[in-house]
C-alpha positions in Angstrom: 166.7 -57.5 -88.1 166.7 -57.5 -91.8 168.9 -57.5 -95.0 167.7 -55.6 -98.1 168.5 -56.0 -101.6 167.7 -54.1 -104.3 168.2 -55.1 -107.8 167.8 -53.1 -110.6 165.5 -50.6 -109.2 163.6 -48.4 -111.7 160.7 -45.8 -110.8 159.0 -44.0 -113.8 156.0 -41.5 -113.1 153.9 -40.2 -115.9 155.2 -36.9 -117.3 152.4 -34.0 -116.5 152.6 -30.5 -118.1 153.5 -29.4 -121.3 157.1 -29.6 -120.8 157.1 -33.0 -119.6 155.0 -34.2 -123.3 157.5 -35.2 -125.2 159.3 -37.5 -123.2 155.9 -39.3 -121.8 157.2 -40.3 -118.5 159.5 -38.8 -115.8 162.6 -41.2 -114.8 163.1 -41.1 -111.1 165.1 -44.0 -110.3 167.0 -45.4 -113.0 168.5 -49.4 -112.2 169.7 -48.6 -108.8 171.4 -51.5 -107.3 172.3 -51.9 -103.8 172.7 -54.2 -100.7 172.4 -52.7 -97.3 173.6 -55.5 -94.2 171.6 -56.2 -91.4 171.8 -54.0 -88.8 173.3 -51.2 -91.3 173.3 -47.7 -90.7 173.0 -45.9 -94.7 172.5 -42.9 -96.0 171.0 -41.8 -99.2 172.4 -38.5 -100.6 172.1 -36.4 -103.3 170.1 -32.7 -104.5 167.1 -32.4 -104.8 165.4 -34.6 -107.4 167.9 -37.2 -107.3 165.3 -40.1 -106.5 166.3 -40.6 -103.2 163.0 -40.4 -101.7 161.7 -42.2 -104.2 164.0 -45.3 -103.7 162.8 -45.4 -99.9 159.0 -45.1 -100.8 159.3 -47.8 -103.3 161.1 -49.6 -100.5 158.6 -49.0 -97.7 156.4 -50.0 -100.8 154.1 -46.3 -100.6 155.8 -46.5 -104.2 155.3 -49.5 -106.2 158.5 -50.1 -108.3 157.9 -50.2 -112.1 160.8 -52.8 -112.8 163.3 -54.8 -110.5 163.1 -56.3 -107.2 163.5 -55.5 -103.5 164.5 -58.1 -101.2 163.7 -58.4 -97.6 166.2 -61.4 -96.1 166.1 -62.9 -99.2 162.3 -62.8 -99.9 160.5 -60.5 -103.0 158.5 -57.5 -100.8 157.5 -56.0 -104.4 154.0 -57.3 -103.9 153.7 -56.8 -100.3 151.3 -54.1 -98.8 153.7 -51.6 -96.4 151.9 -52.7 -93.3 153.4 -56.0 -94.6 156.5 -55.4 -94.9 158.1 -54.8 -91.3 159.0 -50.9 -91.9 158.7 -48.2 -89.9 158.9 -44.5 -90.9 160.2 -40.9 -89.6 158.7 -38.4 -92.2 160.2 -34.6 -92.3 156.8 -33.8 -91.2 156.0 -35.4 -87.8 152.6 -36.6 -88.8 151.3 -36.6 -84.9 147.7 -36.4 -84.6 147.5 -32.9 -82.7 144.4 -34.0 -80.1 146.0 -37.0 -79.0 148.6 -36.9 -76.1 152.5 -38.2 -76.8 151.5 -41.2 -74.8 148.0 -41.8 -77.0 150.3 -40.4 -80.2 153.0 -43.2 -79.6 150.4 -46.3 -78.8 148.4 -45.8 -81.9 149.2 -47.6 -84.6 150.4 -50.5 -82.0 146.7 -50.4 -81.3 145.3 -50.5 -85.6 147.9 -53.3 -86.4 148.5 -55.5 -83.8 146.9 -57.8 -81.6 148.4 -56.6 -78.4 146.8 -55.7 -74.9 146.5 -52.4 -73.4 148.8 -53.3 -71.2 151.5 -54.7 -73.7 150.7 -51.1 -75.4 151.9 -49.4 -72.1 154.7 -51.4 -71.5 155.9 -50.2 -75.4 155.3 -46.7 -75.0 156.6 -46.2 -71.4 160.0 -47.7 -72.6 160.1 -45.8 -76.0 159.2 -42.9 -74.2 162.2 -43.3 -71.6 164.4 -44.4 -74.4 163.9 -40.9 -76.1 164.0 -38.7 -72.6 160.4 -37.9 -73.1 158.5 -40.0 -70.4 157.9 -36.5 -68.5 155.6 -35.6 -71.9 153.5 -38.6 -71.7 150.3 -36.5 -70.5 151.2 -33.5 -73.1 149.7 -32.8 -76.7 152.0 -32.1 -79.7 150.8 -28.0 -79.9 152.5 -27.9 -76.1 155.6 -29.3 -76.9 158.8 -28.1 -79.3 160.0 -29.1 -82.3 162.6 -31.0 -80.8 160.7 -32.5 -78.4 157.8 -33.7 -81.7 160.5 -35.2 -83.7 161.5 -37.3 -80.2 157.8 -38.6 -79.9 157.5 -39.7 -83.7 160.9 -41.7 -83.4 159.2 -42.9 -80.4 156.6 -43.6 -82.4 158.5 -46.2 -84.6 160.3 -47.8 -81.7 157.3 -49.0 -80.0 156.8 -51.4 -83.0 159.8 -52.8 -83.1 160.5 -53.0 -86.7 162.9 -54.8 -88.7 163.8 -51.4 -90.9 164.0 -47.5 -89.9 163.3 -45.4 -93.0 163.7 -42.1 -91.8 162.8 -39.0 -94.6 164.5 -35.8 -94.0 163.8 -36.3 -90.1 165.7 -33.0 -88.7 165.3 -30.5 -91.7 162.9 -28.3 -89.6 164.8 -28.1 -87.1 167.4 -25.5 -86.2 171.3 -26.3 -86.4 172.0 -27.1 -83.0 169.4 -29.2 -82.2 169.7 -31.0 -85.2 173.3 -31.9 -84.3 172.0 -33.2 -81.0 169.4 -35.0 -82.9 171.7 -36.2 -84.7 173.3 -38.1 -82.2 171.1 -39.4 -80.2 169.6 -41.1 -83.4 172.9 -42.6 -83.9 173.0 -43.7 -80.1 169.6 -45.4 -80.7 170.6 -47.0 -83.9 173.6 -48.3 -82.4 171.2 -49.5 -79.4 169.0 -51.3 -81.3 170.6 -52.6 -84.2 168.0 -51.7 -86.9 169.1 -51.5 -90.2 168.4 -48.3 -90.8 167.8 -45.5 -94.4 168.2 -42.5 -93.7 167.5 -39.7 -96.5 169.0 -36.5 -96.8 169.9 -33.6 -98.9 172.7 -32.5 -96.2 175.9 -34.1 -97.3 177.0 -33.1 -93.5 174.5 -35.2 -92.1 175.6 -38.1 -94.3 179.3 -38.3 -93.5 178.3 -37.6 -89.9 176.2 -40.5 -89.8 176.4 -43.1 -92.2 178.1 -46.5 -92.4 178.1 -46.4 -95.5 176.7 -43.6 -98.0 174.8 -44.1 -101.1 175.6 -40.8 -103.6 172.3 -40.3 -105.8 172.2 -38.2 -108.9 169.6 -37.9 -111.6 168.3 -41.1 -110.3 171.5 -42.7 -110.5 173.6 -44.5 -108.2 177.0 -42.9 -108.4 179.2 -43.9 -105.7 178.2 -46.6 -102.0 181.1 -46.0 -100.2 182.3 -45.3 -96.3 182.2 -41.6 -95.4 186.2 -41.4 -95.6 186.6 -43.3 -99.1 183.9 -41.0 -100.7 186.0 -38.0 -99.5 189.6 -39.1 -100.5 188.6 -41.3 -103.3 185.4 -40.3 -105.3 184.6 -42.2 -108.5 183.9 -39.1 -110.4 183.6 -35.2 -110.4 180.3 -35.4 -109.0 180.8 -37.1 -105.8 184.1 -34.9 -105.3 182.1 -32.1 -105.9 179.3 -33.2 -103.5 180.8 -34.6 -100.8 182.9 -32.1 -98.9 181.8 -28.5 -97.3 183.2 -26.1 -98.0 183.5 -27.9 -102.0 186.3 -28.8 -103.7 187.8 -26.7 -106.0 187.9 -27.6 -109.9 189.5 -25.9 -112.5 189.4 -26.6 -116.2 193.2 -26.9 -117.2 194.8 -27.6 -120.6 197.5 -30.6 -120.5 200.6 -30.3 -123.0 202.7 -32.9 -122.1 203.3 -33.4 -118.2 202.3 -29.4 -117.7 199.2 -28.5 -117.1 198.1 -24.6 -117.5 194.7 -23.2 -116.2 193.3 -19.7 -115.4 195.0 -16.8 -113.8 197.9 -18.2 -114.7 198.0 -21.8 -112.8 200.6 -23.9 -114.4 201.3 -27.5 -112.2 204.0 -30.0 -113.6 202.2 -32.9 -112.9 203.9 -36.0 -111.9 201.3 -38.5 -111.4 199.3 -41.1 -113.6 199.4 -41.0 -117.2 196.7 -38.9 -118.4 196.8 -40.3 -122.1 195.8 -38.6 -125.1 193.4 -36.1 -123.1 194.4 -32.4 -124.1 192.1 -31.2 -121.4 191.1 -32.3 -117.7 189.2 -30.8 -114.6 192.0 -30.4 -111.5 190.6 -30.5 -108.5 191.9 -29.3 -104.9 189.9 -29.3 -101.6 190.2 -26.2 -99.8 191.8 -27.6 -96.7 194.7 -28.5 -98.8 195.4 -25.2 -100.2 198.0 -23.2 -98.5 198.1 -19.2 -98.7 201.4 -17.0 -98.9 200.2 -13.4 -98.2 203.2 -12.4 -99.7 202.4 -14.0 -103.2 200.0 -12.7 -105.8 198.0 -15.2 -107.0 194.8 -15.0 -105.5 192.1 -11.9 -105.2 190.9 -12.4 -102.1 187.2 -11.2 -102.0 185.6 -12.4 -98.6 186.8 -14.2 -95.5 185.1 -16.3 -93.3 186.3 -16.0 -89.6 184.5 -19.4 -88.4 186.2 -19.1 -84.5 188.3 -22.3 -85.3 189.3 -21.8 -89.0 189.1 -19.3 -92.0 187.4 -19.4 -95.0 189.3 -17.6 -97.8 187.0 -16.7 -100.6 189.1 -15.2 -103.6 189.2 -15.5 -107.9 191.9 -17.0 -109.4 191.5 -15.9 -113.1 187.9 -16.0 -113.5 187.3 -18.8 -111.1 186.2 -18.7 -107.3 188.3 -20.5 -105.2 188.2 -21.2 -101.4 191.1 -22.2 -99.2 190.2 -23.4 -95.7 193.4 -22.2 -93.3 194.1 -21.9 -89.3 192.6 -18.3 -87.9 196.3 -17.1 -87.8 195.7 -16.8 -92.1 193.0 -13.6 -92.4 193.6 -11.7 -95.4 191.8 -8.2 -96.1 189.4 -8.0 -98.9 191.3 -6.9 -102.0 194.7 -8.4 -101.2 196.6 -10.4 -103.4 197.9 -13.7 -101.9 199.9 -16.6 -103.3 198.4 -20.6 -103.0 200.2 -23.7 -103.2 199.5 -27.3 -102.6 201.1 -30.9 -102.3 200.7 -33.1 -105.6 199.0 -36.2 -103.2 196.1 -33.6 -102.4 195.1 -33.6 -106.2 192.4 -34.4 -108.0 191.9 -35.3 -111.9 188.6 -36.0 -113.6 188.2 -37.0 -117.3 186.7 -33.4 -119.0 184.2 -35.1 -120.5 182.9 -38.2 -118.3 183.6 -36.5 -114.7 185.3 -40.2 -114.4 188.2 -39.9 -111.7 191.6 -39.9 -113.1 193.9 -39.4 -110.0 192.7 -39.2 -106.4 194.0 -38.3 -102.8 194.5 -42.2 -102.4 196.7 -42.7 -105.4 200.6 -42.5 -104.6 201.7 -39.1 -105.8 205.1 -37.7 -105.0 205.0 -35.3 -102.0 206.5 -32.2 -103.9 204.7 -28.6 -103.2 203.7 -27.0 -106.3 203.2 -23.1 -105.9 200.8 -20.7 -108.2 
């Protein structure tokens, strides 16, 4: 398999349009570095526009990087043509010619780029095909089959060359949310199986912490945060990454500090007993909503919708003129218009510099266990 290294990875496209003139060129990748092990399961993340795309194009080298270098086991790939490089890519877009059969689908770039038999072809496909549970389609044309059932025959697809890398682009957003979360695993089953290192690309921050080893958190081109799924949670380097990575997100509230008291809207006041927060006369607080507690006796909270999930509650409410969420047991269900009281440990806080977003305090840092109630 292979080890990648990427150092100092910039991508710049020209600007187009009139609103791109005065800048000249359009930043999508700005000095990303990163090392991904062999065998490695990662995931890039971020919005849209965040250059994680671009980073895997310039890696499967369909992009050529404008500066740094990629590394394939050591060795420059900046040069090398993508055939070159060992790669093999799942596209959002399953790319499967529609008057072939899966069987002719899966055996033909085998048959442009390598010298192998017919019968070496064969032997590929048939075990790709049982691999992915599709050896019954073999005969069948992409227009017969379903979505599901496409995005099994392009994996397929890159099996049967046995590459040293898996980039895979978005593979599952066309598909709907349960068969995505099967998808989901069995491409984790067949990573695990095969032991390709593997980049995977997606918008869904879900997807990431489902299944990454490790998670690379893009922004504005960016590298922000390359972390396991549980350390980006608990421990985010700044306010963006808190922000980001959690569903329902993490509430943040802009508070004023005066002393150890800090005062925010609808009348949140917290005594805080952590870290020294320094000179700062503001900071953002943050609080996931699993750690918020409701007291439907208080009357703190407007509560304005809730979200009976089955398993859980989502309680959507304004505290001042903020929106806040608190994720609670189904026993918790609140009407529309009542008043309830929150409260939270002080080890489930969040602080972030008010200016950089950089992470003050974190759910790792050791915080008294006291309840504070607002």
């Amino acid at each position: 398999m292979t080890k990648i290294t990427i150092n100092d990875l910039v991508k710049t496209f020209e600007a187009s349009g009139q609103r791109d003139a005065e800048d000249g060129e359009i930043v999508a990748v700005d000095g990303i570095d990163l090392e991904i092990a062999d065998g490695e399961f990662i995931v890039l993340v971020g919005p849209s526009g965040c250059g994680k795309s671009t980073t895997l194009r310039c890696i499967a080298g369909l992009d050529n990087a404008t500066q740094g270098e990629i590394r394939f086991d050591g060795e420059i790939v900046n040069a090398r043509r993508p055939r070159d490089r060992d790669v093999a890519m799942v596209f959002q877009n399953y790319a499967l010619y529609p008057h072939m059969t899966v069987e002719e689908n899966m055996g033909f770039g085998l048959k442009l780029s390598s010298k192998l038999s017919s019968a070496e072809i064969d032997a590929r496909v048939t075990e790709a095909a049982e691999t992915m549970g599709i050896d019954d389609l073999l005969a069948k044309k992409p227009g017969e089959l379903s979505g599901g059932q496409q995005q099994r025959v392009a994996l397929g697809r890159s099996i049967v060359r046995e590459p040293g890398v898996f980039l895979m682009d978005e593979p599952l957003s066309n598909l709907d949310a349960k068969l995505r979360a099967e998808m989901r695993t069995e491409i984790q089953e067949l990573q695990n199986d095969l032991g390709v290192t593997t980049i995977y690309v997606t918008h869904d921050q879900t997807e990431a912490m489902a299944m990454g080893d490790r998670i690379a958190v893009l922004d504005g081109g960016v590298l922000q945060q390359v972390d396991v799924p549980e350390q980006l949670y608990r421990n985010p380097v700044n306010e963006f990454v808190a922000d980001f990575i959690g569903s329902p997100s993490i509430n943040l509230l802009d508070v004023a500090v005066d002393g150890k008291r800090l005062t925010g809207p609808g009348g949140f006041t917290h005594e805080y007993t952590g870290h020294e927060i320094g000179d700062r006369s503001r900071v953002r607080l943050g609080i996931r909503p699993e750690d918020l507690a409701i007291d439907e006796r208080g009357d703190v909270l407007t509560v304005s919708v809730v979200e009976k999930m089955g398993n859980e509650n989502f309680i959507y409410g304004h505290l001042g003129d903020r929106e806040i969420v608190a994720r609670t047991d189904t026993s918790v269900r609140p009407d529309p218009g009542e008043t309830v009281g929150l409260s939270f440990a002080n080890e489930a806080l969040y602080l972030f510099d008010a200016q950089s977003g950089r992470s003050l305090e974190t759910k790792t840092d050791d915080v008294s266990a006291t309840q504070t109630q607002f």
